[in-house]
MILUM-236215 format. One record per residue: x, y, z of N, C-alpha, C in turn; residue in three letters. Coordinates in steps of 0.1 Angstrom, whole numbers, padded with zeros to 4 digits, always signed. Example, Ala and Ser with C-alpha at 12.3 -4.5 7.8 and 13.67 -1.06 7.14 Angstrom:
2
+0132-0057+0078+0123-0045+0078+0132-0033+0078ALA+0128-0022+0071+0137-0011+0071+0129+0000+0079SER
//
This chain:
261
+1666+1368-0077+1652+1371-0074+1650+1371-0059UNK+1643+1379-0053+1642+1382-0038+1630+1373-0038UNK+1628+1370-0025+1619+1358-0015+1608+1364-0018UNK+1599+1375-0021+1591+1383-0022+1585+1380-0034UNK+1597+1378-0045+1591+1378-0057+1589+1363-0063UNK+1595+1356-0054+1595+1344-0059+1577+1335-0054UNK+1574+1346-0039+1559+1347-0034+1549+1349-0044UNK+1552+1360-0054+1542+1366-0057+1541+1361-0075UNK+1551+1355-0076+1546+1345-0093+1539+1333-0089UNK+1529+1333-0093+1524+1317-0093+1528+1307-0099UNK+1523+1293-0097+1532+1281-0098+1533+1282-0112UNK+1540+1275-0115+1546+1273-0133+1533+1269-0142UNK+1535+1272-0151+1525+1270-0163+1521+1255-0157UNK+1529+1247-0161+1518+1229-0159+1511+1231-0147UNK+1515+1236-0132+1510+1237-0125+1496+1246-0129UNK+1497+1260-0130+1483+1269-0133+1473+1259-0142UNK+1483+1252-0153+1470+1242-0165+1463+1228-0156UNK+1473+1226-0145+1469+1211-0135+1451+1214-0130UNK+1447+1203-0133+1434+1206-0130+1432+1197-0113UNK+1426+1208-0104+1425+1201-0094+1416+1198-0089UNK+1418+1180-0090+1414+1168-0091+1408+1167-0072UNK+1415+1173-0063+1411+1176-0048+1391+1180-0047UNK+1386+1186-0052+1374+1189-0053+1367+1180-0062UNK+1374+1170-0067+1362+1159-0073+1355+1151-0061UNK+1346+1142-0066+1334+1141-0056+1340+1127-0050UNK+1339+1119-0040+1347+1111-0032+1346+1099-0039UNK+1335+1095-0047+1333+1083-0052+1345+1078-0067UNK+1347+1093-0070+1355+1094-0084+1367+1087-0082UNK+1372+1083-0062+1387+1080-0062+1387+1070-0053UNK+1375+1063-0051+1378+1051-0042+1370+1044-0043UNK+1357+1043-0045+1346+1040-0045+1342+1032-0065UNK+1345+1016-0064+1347+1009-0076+1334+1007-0077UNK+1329+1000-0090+1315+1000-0097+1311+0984-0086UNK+1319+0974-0088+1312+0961-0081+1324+0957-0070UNK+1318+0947-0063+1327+0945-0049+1336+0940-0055UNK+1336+0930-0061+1352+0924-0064+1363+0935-0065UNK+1356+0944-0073+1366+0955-0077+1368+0964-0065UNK+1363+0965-0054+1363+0975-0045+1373+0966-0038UNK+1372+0951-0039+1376+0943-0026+1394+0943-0035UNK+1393+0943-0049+1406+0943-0053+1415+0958-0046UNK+1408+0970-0052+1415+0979-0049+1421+0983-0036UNK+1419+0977-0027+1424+0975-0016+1438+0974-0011UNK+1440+0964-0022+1458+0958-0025+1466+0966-0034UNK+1460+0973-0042+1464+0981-0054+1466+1001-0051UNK+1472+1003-0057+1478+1015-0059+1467+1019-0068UNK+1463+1033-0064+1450+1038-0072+1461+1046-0083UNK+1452+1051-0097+1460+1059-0107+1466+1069-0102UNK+1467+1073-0088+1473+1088-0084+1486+1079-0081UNK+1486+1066-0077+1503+1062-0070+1500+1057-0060UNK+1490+1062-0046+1490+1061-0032+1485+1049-0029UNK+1483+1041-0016+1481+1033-0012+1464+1035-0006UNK+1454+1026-0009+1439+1027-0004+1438+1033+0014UNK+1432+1036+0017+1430+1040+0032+1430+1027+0038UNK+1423+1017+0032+1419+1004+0041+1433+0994+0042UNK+1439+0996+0030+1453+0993+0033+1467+1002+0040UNK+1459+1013+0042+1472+1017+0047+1468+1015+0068UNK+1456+1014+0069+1453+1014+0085+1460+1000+0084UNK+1455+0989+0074+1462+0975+0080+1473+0974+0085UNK+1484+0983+0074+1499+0983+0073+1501+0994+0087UNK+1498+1000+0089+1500+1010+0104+1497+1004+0120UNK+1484+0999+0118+1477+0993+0132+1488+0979+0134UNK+1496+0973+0120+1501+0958+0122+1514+0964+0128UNK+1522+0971+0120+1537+0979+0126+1535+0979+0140UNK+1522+0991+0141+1521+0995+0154+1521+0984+0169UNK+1511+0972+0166+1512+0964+0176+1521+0957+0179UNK+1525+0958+0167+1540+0945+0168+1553+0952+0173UNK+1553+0968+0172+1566+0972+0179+1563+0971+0190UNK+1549+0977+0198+1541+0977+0209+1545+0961+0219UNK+1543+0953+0211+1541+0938+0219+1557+0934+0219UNK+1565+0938+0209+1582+0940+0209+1588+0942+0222UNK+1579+0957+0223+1591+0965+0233+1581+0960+0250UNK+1569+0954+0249+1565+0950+0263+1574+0934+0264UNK+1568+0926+0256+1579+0919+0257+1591+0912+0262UNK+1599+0918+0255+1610+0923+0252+1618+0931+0267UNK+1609+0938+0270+1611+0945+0284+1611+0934+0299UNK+1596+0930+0298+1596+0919+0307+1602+0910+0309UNK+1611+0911+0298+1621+0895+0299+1634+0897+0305UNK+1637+0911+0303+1651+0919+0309+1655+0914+0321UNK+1644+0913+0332+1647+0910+0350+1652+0892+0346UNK+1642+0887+0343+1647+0866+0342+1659+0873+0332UNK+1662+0875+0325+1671+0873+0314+1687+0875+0328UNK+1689+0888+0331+1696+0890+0339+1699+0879+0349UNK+1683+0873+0356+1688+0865+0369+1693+0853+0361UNK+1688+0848+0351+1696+0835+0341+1710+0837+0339UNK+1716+0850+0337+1731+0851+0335+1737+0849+0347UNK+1730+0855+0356+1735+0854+0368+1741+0842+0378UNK+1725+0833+0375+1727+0818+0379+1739+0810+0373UNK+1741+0811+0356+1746+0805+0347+1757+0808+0347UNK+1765+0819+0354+1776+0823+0351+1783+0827+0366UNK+1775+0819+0379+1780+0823+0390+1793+0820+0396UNK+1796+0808+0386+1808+0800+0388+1822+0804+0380UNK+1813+0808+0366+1821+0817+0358+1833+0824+0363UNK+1846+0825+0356+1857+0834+0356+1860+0845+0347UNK+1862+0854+0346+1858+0866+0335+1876+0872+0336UNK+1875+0874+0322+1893+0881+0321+1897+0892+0333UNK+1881+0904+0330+1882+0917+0341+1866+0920+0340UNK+1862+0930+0346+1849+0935+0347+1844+0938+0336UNK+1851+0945+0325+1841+0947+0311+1845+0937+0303UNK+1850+0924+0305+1843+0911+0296+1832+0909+0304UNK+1827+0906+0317+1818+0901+0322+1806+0913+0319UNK+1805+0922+0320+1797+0939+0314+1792+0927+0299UNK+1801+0927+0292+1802+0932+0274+1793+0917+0274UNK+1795+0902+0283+1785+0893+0282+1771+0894+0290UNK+1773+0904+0299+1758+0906+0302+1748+0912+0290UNK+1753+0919+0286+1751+0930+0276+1749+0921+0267UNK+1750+0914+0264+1751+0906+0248+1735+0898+0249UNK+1742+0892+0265+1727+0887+0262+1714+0891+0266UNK+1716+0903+0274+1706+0905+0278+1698+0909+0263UNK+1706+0918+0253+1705+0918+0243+1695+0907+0235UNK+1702+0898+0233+1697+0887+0227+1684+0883+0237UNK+1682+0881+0241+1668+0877+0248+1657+0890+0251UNK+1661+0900+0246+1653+0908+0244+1646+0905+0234UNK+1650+0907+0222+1644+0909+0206+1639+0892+0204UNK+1649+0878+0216+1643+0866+0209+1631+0868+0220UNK+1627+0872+0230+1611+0873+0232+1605+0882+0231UNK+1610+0892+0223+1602+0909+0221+1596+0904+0206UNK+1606+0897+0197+1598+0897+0187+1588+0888+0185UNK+1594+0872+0190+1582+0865+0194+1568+0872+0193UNK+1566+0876+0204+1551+0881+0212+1549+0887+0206UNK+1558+0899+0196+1554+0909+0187+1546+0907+0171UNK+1555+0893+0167+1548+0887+0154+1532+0884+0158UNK+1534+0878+0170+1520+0870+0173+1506+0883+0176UNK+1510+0888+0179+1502+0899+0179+1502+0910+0167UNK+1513+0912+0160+1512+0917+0146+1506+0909+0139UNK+1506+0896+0138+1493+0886+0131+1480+0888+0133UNK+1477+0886+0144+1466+0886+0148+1460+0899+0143UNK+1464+0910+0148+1462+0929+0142+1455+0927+0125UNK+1469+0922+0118+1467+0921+0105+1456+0910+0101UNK+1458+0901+0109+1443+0893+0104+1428+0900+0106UNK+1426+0903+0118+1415+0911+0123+1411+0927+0112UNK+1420+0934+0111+1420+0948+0106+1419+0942+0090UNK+1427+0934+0080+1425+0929+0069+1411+0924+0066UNK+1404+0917+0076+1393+0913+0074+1384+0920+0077UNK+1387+0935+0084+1374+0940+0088+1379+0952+0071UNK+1387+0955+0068+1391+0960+0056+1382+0956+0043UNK+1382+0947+0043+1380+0935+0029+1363+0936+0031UNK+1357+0935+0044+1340+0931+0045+1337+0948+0040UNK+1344+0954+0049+1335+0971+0046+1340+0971+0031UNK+1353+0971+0027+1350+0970+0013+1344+0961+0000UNK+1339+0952+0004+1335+0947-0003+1317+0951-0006UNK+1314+0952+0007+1297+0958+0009+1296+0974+0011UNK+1311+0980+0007+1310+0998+0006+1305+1002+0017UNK+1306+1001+0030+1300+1003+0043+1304+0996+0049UNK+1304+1004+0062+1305+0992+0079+1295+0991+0081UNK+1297+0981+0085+1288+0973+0100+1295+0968+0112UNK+1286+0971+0121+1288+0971+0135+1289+0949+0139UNK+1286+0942+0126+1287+0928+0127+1303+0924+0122UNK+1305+0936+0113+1323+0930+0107+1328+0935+0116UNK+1329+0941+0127+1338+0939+0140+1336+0927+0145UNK+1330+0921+0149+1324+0904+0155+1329+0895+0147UNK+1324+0899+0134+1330+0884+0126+1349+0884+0122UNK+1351+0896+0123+1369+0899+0116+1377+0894+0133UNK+1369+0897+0142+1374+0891+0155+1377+0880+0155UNK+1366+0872+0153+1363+0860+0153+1373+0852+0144UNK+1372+0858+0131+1377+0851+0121+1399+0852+0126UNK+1400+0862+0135+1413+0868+0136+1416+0854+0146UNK+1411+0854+0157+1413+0846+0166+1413+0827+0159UNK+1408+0828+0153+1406+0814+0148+1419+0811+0137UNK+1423+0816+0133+1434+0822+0125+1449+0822+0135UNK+1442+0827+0150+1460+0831+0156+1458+0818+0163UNK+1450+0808+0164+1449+0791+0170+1451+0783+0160UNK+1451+0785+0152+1448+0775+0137+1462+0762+0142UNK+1472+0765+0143+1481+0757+0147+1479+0741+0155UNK+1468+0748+0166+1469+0742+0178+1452+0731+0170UNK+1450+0729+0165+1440+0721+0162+1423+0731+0162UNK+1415+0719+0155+1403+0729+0154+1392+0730+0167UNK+1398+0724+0177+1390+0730+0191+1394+0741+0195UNK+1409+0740+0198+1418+0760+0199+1412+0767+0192UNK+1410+0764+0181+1410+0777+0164+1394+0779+0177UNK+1381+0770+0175+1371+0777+0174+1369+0779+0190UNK+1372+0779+0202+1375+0789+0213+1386+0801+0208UNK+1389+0804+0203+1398+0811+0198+1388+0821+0192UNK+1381+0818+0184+1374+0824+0177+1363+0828+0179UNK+1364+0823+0192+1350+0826+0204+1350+0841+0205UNK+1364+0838+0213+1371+0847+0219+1373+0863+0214UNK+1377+0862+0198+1378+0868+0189+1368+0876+0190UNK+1357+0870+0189+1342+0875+0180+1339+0886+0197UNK+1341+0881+0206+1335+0886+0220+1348+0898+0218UNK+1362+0901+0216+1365+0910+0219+1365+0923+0210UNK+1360+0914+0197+1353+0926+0187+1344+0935+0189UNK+1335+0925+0193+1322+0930+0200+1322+0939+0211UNK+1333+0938+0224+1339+0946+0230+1343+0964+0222UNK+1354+0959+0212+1359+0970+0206+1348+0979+0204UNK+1337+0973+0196+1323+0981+0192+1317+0989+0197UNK+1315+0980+0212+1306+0988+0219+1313+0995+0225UNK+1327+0992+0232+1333+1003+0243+1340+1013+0235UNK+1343+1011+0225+1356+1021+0216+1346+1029+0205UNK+1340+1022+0200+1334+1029+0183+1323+1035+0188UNK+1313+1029+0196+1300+1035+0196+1302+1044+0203UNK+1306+1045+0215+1306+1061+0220+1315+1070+0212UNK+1321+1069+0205+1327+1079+0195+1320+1082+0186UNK+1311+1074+0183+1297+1078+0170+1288+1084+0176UNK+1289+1081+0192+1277+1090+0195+1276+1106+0200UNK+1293+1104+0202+1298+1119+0205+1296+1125+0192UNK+1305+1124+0178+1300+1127+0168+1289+1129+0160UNK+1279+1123+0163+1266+1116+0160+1265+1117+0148UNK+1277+1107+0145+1273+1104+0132+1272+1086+0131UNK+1265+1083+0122+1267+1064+0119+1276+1063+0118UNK+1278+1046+0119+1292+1043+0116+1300+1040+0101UNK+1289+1042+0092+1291+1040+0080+1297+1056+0072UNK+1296+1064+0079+1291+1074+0077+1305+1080+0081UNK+1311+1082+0092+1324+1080+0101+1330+1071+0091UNK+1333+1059+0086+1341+1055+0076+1341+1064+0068UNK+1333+1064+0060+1334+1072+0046+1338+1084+0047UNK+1337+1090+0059+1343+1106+0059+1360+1108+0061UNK+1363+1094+0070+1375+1089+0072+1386+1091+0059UNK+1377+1076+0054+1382+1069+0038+1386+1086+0031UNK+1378+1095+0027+1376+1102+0018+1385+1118+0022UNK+1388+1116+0037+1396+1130+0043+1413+1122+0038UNK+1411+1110+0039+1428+1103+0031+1427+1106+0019UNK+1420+1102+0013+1423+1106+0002+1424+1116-0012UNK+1419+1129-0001+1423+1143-0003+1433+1147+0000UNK+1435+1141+0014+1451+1145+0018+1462+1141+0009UNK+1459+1132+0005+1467+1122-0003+1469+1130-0017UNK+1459+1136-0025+1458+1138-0033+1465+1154-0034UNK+1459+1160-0023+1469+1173-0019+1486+1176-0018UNK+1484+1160-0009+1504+1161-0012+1509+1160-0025UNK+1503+1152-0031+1509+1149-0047+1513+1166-0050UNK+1498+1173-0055+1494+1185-0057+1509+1193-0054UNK+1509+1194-0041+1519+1200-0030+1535+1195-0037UNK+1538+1185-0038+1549+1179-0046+1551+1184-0061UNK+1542+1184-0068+1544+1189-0079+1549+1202-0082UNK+1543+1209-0074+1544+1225-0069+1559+1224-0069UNK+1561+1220-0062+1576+1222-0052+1585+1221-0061UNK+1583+1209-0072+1591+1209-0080+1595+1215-0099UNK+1581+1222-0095+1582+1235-0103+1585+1246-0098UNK+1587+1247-0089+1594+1260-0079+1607+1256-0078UNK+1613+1246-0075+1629+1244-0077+1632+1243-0090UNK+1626+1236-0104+1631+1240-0114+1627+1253-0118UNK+1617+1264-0116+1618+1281-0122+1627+1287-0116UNK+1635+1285-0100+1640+1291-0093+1658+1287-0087UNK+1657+1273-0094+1667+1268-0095+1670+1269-0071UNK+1662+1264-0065+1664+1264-0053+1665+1251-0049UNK+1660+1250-0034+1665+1236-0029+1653+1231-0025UNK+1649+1219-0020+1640+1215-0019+1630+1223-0004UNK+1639+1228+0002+1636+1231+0016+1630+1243+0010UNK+1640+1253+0004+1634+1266+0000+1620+1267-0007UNK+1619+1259-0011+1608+1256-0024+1597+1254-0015UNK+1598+1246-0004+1588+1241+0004+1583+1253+0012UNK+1593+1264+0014+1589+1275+0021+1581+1286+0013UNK+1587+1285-0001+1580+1294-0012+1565+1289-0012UNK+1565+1276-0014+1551+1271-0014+1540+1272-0002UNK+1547+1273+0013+1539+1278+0022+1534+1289+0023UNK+1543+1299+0017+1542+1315+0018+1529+1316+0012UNK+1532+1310-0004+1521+1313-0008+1508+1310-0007UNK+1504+1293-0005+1496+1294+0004+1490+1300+0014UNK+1491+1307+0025+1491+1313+0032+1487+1327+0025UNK+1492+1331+0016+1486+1342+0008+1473+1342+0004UNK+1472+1330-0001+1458+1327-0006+1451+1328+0000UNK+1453+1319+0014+1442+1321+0026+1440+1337+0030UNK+1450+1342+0029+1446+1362+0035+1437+1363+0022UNK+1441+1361+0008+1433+1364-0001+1417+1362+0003UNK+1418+1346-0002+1402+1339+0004+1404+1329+0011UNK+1394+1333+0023+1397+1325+0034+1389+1310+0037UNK+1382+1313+0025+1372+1297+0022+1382+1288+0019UNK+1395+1291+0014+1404+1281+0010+1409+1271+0017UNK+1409+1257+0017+1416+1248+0027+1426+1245+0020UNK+1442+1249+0025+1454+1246+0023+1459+1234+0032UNK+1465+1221+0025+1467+1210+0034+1484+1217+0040UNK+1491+1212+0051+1496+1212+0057+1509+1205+0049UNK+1508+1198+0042+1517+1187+0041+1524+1195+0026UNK
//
């Protein structure tokens, strides 16, 4: 079968009978009847398989800081790390130049990742505490508020002191609640006001563009794999059959939004 013709059959029967579930209304796929349940589904895999939006920003923003605070770190410690071998090993006798190389190298190594990750946990904590909690309030009350930045700060910071006794935790949590409050006004509100949209409003359009996309890839997957079983191709080919046609569609009608993925 030529590339042409494999364009111009549409997807396989289960696919043409697949009802798409992408144009259901936003509340049908995320939006639970009472909080508990909204605050559960958070942690849970919805019936399509995928992970909630509010958990997947947790799980991204926490990776993200903690490689972030890794590799500063981690970095900053390279110059002391070096002058420590240096001192420590002035006296030192080395077989030839690359044993003395292969022990710089080891440790510079090693004191990398033991103060890259340090600083990186501690700041991946703190991320996941803060973002978890500002997760949990909007879902529990189905809306943001411009106060669960303040309090999930607060509550983060009191949380990344907890160690140190309950005078640290609540300066900590001082601290917290003041740099939420920060985030609010310097980060979120001028972005709501360029958009001019609320901030509750900006969630939910957020929440609900995930989980179209989300629901499109599935869509997009299934495809793919009724096009490598009618056509007996490769996963790559199949991906390109399914672009083409898309792309058809759109010349067809151009109201159509084809996701990317």
């Amino acid at each position: 079968l030529t590339f042409q013709m494999m364009i111009g059959n549409n997807s396989s029967t289960d696919n043409n009978n697949e009802a798409d579930f992408t144009d259901q209304p936003h509340e049908h796929f995320v939006s639970a009847p009472t909080a508990w349940l909204r605050l559960k589904s958070i942690f849970l895999k919805n019936e399509y398989g995928f992970d909630s939006f509010e958990w997947k920003a947790v799980k991204n923003s926490t990776l993200f800081t903690f490689i972030i605070g890794t590799m500063m770190a981690g970095t900053a410690e390279l110059p002391l790390a070096h002058q420590r071998f240096k001192e420590q090993h002035s006296l030192s006798l080395f077989a030839n130049k690359y044993e003395a190389i292969r022990r710089l190298q080891s440790h510079l190594l090693v004191s990398f990742w033991k103060s890259g990750i340090r600083l990186g946990l501690r700041i991946g904590f703190f991320t996941f505490s803060y973002t978890c909690a500002l997760a949990c309030l909007a879902a529990y009350e189905d809306q943001l508020k411009g106060f669960h930045f303040v309090f999930s700060g607060a509550l983060a910071g009191a949380l990344y002191r907890i160690n140190m006794g309950l005078r640290a935790s609540f300066a900590a949590g001082v601290i917290g609640g003041v740099l939420g409050l920060c985030s609010s006004a310097v980060i979120v509100c001028p972005a709501l006001f360029i958009s001019k949209k609320s901030l509750d409003e900006a969630y939910k359009q957020v929440r609900d563009q995930h989980f179209r996309e989300a629901l499109q890839a599935i869509k997009n997957n299934n495809e793919i794999y009724g096009i490598q079983k009618q056509f007996n191709v490769s996963k790559w080919e199949a991906r390109a059959i399914l672009k083409a046609r898309q792309q058809e569609q759109l010349l067809t009608d151009p109201s159509l939004k084809v996701s990317k993925n």
